[in-house]
N, C-alpha and C positions, 0 to 999 in steps of 0.2 A: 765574628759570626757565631761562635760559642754562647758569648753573652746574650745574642739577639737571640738565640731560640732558648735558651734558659727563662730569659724576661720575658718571651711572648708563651711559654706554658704556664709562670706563674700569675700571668696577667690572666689567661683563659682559666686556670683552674681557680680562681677568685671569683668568677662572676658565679651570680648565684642569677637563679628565677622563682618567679612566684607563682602559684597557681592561684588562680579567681575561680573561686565556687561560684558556679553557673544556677543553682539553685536546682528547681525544678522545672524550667524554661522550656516548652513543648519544643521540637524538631521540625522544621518545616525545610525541606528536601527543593520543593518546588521555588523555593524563594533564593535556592541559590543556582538554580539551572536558569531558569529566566527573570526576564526582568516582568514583570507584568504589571501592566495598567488598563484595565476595563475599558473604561473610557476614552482615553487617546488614541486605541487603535483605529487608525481608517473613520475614525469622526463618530467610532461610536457602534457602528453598522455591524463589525464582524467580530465576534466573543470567541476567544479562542477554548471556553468552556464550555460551545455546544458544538465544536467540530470533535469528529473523533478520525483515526487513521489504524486500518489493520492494512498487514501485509503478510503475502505466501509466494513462496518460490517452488517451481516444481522441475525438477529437471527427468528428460527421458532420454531412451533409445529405442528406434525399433529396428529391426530387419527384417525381410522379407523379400526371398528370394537371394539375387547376390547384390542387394541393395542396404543403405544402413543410414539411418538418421538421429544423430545426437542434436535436442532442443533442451532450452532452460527459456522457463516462463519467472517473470517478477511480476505480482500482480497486487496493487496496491486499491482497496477500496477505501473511497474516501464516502465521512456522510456529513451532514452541518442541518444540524437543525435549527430551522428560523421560527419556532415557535413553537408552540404544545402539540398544538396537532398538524402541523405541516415540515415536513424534511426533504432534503435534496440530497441524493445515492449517487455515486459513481463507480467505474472501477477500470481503472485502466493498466494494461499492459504493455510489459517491453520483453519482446521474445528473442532468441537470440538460435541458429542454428550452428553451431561452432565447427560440425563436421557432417557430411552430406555426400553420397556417393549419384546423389541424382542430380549435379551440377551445378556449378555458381549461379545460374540463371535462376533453378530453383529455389537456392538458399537465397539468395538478393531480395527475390519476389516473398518470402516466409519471417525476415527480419524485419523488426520495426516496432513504432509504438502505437498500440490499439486500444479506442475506446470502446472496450467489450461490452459494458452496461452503463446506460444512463436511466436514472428513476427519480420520481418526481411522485412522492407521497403524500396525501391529503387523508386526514379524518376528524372528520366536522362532528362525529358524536359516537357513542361508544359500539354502537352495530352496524354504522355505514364508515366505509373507506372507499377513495378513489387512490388508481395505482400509475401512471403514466411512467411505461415503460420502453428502451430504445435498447434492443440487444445485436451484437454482431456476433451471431453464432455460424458453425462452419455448416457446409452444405452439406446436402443428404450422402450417401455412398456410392461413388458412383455413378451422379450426376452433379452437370453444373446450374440444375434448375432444383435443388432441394429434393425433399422426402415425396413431395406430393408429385411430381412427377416421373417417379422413379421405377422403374415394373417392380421393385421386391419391395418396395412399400404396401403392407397388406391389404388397407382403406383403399384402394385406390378408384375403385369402382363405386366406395358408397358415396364419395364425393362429386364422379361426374354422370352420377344420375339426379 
């Protein structure tokens, strides 16, 4: 046994290495994260150099009265533009209420995943743009029929005369 690791340190301390001068060989980052082929993906149709992806996390509590609601929002907007002047907007949500003193009924009905905005952007020249927009926003305060029918919405009169 003595022998075998005497022979196996002078074996390892023998071996030598070489370095290869790399030159001046620019760094390209991206070519070792993915594989990328323009062309091949999806027959050509979807560039992964005109999608882009942001993401924001927001987490709350609130209380009010002897009530208390811990929420965490992930919200990821996606865009992909299919041309110079035409792009496609999303943004969707996964909300999560982890503690709720207002009832599993409420917290069940409060989690899940929401498409909060869809938009659909067009401009055909540099002073006109069309905006085609699909938003889920929450209702007024209050009420379950929004701002406009609500008595502490201020307008409320100059819209139904």
């Amino acid at each position: 046994m003595k022998n075998f690791i005497i022979i196996l340190f002078l074996l390892s301390s023998a071996v030598m290495g070489q370095f290869k001068d790399q030159g001046n060989k620019p760094i390209d980052i991206k070519s070792g994260i993915t594989n990328y082929a323009p062309s091949g993906f999806t027959l050509g149709f979807f560039n992964p150099d005109n999608f882009t992806m942001h993401h924001s996390v927001s987490m709350s509590y609130s209380s009010f009265g002897s009530q208390g609601l811990a929420m965490g929002v992930y919200t990821n907007n996606m865009m992909y533009k299919i041309s110079d002047n035409l792009d496609v907007e999303a943004d969707i949500s996964i909300v999560n209420s982890p503690y709720s003193t207002l009832g599993d009924a409420f917290t069940n009905q409060l989690n899940g995943v929401y498409l909060s905005r869809a938009q659909l952007n067009y401009k055909p020249s540099k002073d006109f743009s069309i905006t085609i927009q699909y938003n889920q926003l929450p209702n007024g305060f209050y009420s379950p029929y929004g701002y406009y029918d609500s008595p502490f919405y201020s307008r409320r009169n100059y819209w139904r005369n």
